[in-house]
C-alpha positions as CSV (number, residue, x, y, z in Angstrom):
1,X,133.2,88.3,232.9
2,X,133.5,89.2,229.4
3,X,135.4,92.4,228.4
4,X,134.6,94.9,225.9
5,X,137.5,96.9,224.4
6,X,137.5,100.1,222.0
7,X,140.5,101.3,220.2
8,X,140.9,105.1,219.8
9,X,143.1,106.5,217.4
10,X,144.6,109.6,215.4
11,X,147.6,110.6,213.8
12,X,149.2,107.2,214.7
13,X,148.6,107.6,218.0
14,X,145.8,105.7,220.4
15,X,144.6,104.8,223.9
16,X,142.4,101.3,224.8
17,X,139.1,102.0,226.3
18,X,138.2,98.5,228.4
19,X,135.2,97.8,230.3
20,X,133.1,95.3,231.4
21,X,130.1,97.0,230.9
22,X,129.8,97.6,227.2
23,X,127.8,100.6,227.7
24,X,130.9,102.0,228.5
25,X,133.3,101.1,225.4
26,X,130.3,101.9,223.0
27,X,129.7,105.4,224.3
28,X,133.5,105.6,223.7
29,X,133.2,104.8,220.0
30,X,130.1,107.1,219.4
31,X,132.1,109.6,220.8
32,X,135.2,109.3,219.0
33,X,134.0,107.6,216.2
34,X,132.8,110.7,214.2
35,X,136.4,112.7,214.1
36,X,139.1,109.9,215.6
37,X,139.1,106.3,214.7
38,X,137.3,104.4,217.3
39,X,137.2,100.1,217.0
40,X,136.4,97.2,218.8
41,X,139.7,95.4,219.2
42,X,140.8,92.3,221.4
43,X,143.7,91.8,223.6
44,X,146.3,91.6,223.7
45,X,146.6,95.8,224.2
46,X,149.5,98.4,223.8
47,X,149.7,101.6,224.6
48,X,148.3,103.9,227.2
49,X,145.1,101.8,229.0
50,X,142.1,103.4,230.5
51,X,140.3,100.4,232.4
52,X,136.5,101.4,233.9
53,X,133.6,99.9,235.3
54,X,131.5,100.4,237.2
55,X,132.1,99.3,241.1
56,X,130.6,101.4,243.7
57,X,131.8,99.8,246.5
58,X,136.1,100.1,245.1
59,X,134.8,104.0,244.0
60,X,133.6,104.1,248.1
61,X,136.4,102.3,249.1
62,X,138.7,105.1,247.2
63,X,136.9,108.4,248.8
64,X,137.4,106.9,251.6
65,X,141.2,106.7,251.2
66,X,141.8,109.5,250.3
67,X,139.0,111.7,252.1
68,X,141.3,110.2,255.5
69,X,144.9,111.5,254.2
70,X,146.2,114.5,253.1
71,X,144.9,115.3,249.8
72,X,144.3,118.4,247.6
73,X,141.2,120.0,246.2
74,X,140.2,121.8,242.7
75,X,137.2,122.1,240.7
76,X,137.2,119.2,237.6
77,X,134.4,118.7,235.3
78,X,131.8,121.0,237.2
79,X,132.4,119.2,240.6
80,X,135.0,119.2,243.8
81,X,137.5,116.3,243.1
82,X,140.1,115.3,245.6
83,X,143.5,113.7,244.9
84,X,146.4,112.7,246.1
85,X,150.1,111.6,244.6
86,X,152.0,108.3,246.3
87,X,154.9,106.4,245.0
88,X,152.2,104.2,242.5
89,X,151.1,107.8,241.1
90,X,147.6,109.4,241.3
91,X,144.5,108.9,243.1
92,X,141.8,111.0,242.9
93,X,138.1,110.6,243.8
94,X,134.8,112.7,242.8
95,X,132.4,112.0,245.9
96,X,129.5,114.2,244.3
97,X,129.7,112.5,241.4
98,X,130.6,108.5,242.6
99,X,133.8,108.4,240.7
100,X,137.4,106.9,241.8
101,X,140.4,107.2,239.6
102,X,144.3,105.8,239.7
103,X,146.9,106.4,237.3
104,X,149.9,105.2,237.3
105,X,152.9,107.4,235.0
106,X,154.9,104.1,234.4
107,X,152.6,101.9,233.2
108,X,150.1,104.8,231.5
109,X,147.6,102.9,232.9
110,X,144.7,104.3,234.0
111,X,141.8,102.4,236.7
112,X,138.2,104.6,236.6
113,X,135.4,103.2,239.0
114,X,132.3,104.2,239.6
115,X,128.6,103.8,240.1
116,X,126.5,104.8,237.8
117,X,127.6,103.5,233.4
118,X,126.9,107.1,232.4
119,X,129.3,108.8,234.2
120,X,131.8,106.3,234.1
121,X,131.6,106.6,230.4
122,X,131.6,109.6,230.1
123,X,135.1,109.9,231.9
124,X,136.4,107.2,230.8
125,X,135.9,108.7,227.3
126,X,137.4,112.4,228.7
127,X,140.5,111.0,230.3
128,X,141.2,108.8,226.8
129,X,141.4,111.9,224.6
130,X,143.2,113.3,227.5
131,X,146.2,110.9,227.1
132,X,146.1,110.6,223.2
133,X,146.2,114.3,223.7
134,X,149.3,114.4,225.7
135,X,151.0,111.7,223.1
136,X,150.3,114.6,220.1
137,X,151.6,117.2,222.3
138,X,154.8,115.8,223.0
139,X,154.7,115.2,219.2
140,X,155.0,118.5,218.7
141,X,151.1,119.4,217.8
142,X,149.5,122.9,219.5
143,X,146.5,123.0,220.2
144,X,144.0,126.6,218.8
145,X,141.3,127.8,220.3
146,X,139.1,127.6,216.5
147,X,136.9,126.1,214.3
148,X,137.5,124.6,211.2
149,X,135.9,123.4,208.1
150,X,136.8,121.4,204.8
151,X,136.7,121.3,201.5
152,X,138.3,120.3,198.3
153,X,141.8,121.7,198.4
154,X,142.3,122.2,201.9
155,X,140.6,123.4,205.4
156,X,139.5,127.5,206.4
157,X,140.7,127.5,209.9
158,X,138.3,130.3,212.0
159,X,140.6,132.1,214.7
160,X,139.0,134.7,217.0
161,X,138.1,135.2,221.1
162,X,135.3,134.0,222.4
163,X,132.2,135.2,220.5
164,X,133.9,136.3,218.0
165,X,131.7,133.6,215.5
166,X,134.1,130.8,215.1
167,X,131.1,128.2,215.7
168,X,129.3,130.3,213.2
169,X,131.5,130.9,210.5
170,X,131.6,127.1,210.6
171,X,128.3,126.2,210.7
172,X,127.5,128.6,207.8
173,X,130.5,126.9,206.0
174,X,129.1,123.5,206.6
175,X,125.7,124.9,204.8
176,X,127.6,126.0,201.9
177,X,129.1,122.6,201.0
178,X,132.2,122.5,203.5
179,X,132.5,119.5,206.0
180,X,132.9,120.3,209.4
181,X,136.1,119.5,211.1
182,X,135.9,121.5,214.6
183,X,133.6,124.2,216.0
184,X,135.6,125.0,219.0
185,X,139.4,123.7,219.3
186,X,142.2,121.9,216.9
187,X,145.1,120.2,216.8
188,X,147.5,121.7,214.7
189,X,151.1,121.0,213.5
190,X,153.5,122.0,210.8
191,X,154.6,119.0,208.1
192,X,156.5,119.8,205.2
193,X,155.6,123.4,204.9
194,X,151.8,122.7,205.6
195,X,149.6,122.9,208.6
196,X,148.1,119.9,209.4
197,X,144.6,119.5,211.5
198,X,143.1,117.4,213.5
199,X,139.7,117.7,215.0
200,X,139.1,118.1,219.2
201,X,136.2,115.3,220.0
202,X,133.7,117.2,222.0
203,X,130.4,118.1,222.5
204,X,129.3,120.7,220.1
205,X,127.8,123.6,221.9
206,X,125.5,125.1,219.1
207,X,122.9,128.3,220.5
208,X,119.4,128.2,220.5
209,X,119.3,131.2,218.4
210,X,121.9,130.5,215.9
211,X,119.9,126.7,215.4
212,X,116.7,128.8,214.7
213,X,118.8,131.0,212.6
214,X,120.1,127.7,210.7
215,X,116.5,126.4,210.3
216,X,117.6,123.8,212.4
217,X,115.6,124.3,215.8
218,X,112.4,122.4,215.0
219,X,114.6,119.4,213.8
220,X,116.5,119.4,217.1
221,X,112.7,120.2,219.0
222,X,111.1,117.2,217.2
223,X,113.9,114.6,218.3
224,X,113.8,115.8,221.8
225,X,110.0,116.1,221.9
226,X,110.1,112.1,220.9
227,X,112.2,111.0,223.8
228,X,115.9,111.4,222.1
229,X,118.6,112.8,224.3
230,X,121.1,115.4,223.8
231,X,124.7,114.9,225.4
232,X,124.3,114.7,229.1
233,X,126.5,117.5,230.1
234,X,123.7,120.0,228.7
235,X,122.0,122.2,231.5
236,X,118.5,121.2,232.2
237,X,117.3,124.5,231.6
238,X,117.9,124.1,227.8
239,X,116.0,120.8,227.7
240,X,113.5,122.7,228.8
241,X,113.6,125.5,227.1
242,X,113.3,123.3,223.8
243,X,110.4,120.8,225.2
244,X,108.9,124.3,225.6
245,X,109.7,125.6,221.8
246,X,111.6,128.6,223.7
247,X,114.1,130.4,220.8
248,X,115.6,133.3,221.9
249,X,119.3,132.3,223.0
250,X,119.4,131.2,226.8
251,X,121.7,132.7,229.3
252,X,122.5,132.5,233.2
253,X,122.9,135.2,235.6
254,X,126.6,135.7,234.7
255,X,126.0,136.2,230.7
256,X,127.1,133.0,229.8
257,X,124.7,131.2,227.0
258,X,123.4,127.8,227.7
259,X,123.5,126.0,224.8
260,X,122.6,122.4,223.5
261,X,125.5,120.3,223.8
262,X,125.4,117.4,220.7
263,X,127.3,114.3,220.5
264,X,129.7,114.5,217.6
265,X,127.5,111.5,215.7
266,X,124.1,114.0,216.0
267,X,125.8,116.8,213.8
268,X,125.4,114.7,210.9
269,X,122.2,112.3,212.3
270,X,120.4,115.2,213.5
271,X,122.0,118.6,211.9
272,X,123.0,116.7,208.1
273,X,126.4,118.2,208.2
274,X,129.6,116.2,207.0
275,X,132.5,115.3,209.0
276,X,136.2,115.1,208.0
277,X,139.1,113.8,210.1
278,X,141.6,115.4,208.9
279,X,142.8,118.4,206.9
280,X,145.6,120.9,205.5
281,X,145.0,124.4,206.3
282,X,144.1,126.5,203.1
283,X,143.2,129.9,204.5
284,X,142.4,131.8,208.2
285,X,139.2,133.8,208.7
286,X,139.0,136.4,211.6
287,X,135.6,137.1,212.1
288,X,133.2,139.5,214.4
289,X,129.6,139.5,214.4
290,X,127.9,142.6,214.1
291,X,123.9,141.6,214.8
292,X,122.8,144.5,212.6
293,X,125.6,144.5,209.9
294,X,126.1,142.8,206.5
295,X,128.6,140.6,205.1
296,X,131.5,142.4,204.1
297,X,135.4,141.2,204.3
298,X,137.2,144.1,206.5
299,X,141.5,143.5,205.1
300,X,143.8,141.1,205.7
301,X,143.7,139.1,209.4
302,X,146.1,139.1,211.8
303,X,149.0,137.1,213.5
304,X,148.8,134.1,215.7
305,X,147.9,135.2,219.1
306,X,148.4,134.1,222.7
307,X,144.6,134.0,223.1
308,X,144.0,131.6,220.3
309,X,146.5,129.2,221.8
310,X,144.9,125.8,224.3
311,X,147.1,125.7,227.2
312,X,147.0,124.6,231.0
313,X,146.5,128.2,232.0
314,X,143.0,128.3,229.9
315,X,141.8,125.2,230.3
316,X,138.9,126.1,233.1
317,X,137.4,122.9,232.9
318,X,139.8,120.0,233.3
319,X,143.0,121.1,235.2
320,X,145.7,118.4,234.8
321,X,145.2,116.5,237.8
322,X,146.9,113.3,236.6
323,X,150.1,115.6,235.1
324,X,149.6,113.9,231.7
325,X,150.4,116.4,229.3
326,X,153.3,119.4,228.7
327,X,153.4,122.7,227.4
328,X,153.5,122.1,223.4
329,X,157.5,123.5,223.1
330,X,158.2,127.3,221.8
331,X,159.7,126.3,218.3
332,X,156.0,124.4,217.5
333,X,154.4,127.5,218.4
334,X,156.9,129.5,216.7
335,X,157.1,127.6,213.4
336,X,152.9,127.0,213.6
337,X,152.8,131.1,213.8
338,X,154.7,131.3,211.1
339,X,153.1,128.9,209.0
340,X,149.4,130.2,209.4
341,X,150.9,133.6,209.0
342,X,151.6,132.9,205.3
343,X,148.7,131.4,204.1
344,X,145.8,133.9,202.6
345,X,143.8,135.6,205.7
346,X,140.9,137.3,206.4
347,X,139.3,139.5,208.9
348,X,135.3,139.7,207.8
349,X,132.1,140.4,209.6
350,X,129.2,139.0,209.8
351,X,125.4,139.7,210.7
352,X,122.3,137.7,212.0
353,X,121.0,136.9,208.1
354,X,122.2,133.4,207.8
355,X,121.6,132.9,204.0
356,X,123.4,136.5,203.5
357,X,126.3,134.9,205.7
358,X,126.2,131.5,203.7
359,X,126.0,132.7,200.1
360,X,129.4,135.4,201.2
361,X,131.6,132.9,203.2
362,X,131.0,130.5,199.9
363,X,133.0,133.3,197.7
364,X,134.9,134.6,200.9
365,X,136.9,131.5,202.2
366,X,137.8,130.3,198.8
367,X,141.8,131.2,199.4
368,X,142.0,132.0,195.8
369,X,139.6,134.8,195.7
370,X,141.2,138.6,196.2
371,X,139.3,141.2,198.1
372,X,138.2,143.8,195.4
């Protein structure tokens, strides 16, 4: 059988996505394609491997295994997995969800089976940026909990908690001109003096109300209404809400929003916003949305927080299982706070008028401009 292989790559760093099923390597350039360098290559391959295809009876065979020896339990990706460490490394298993997975430290070589293409991509294509990601941390990157957006002369980096408006301080960027280089998390490291960023490939979680806000929402209706799909991990409750031209921001019983999820190729395809791959850090915005407020810039922002860094103890939805990344070391963190703390900040608010939002983050994250 013929095999299909995608190269992903940032920051001189990569992994090898190989399949037989080239469903599988494809969804892993559309998914990395947009923000990391993602290629068909050919053997022979270096570097850290992720081989998957799909073979239900080896994913079976694995829950099996390891359902009949001692094993451990935890939450990954929205379902129970269940794993288990021997002297060849990791196996894990996702009965729910058909998936078997064995990693082995030595080699970095990573074995994903399962039985449906979709799913098997769409780990395959997790667990890739999850050991590129481990290769930058041990580089020295960090990784921020904000957004981030481009433009001649460097990149406005959007820190804040969560609903602060990072996604919209970027999105209203991105409508003034900017291109969008992350709505959710960075990389981020200090070179020569600078701060260099790299984008997080993810999903994009954009609200129904802030797309209606954008003028985007009958766009995004249309293409679904015709039969095109949004990324799969989106709850069906917001496909329906948009075959049902429902608005008004979507939430479950806890308060969290459901939100469309987009592939990182539909932001420009379907939203018409720019990508970049790259950037130095210009400025910092700090924002807060105040729904019945107006634009205004409120001082200077603050220092690097604990909140705003990525770390183990955050990450809620893909515990380290396979014990393939470290804590980014204290002197990054240290030198990154100290870095972002000397460029030109801002803490600003922002309402629900969009244009009002667009037409003052245009004068407002241009570093250059003083408050009056």
């Amino acid at each position: 059988m013929t095999l299909h292989a995608s190269r992903v790559a940032t920051a001189d760093r990569h992994v090898t996505v190989i399949s037989h099923t080239p469903a599988i390597t494809v969804w892993s350039q559309r998914y990395f394609g947009a923000w990391w360098n993602a290629t068909r290559v050919t053997a022979p391959y270096t570097g850290p491997v992720v081989y998957a295809d799909v073979a239900p009876g080896e994913a079976r065979h694995a829950v099996r295994c390891v359902r009949d020896s001692p094993h451990d339990t935890c939450t990954y990706a929205g379902s129970e997995m269940l794993y288990r460490r021997d002297h060849q490394g990791v196996i894990a298993v996702q009965p729910d969800h058909g998936l078997a997975y064995r990693y082995d430290p030595d080699t970095r070589r990573l074995r994903i089976t399962g039985s449906d293409d979709t799913r098997v991509a769409m780990a395959a294509a997790r667990l890739a940026r999850e050991l590129v990601r481990a290769s930058l941390l041990a580089d020295g990157w960090v990784i921020l909990h904000a957004s981030a957006a481009v433009k001649t002369g460097g990149a406005v980096l959007t820190l804040g908690d969560k609903g602060a408006g990072k996604t919209t301080t970027a999105l209203l960027l991105a409508r003034a001109g900017y291109r969008l280089l992350a709505n959710d998390r960075v990389f981020a490291r200090v070179e020569d003096g600078e701060v260099r960023v790299l984008p997080w490939p993810a999903a994009a979680a954009i609200g129904l109300g802030l797309l209606d806000a954008l003028g985007l929402y009958d766009d995004v209706r249309a293409r679904v209404l015709a039969g095109e799909g949004l990324h799969p991990t989106q709850h069906p409750r917001v496909t329906q809400a948009l075959l049902g031209g429902h608005r008004r921001p979507l939430r479950q019983d806890n308060g969290k929003e459901l939100k469309p999820q987009f592939f990182p190729d539909q932001l420009t395809a379907w939203l018409g916003m720019r990508l970049a791959t790259e950037a130095h850090a210009a400025m910092v915005l700090f924002p807060r949305i105040d729904p019945d407020g107006t634009p205004s810039s409120d001082g200077p922002g603050r220092g690097l927080a604990g909140s705003d860094l990525f770390t183990a103890a955050t990450e809620d939805r893909y515990p380290d299982v396979f014990g393939l990344t470290t804590a980014a070391s204290r002197t990054s963190r240290q030198g990154l706070a100290a870095a972002l703390a000397a460029l030109p900040s801002r803490s600003i608010t922002l309402g629900h008028d969009t244009k009002a939002g667009t037409e003052f983050l245009a004068e407002a994250a241009d570093p250059h401009v003083e408050d009056a």
